[in-house]
C-alpha positions, 0 to 999 in steps of 0.5 A: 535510463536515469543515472539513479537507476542501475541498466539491467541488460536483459528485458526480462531481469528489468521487468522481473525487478519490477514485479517484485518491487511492486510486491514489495510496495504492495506488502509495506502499504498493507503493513503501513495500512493496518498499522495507522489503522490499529493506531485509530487513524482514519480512512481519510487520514490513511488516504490523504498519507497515500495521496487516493481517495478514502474510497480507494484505501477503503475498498483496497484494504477493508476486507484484509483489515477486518480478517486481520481483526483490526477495530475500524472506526465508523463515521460519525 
């Protein structure tokens, strides 16, 4: 293992950070999304931040933004 990263000694507490660590990334893009978003960034501008493709961020995080009542912008 890395020297950055702590040995766990039991697989199974290994993997169970891991899941949780992914849960965590998961809520802080959600979060990070919707902010630009309300702030008017674009899908481009959101994707290019994430390193994917408009289609990526858009088909992720679309549905969960307009629930949450978040203007999107349209293409012009």
């Amino acid at each position: 293992m890395s020297a950055d990263i702590p040995e766990i000694q039991e697989p199974a507490d290994a993997l169970a950070a891991v899941v949780a660590l992914r849960r965590l990334a998961d809520q802080l893009e959600d979060a990070a999304v919707e902010q630009a978003m309300r702030a008017g960034w674009s899908w481009p501008q959101v994707a290019e931040a994430l390193g994917v493709t408009r289609q990526a961020v858009h088909k992720k995080h679309v549905k969960r933004l307009i629930a949450a009542g978040v203007t999107l912008r349209r293409r012009q």
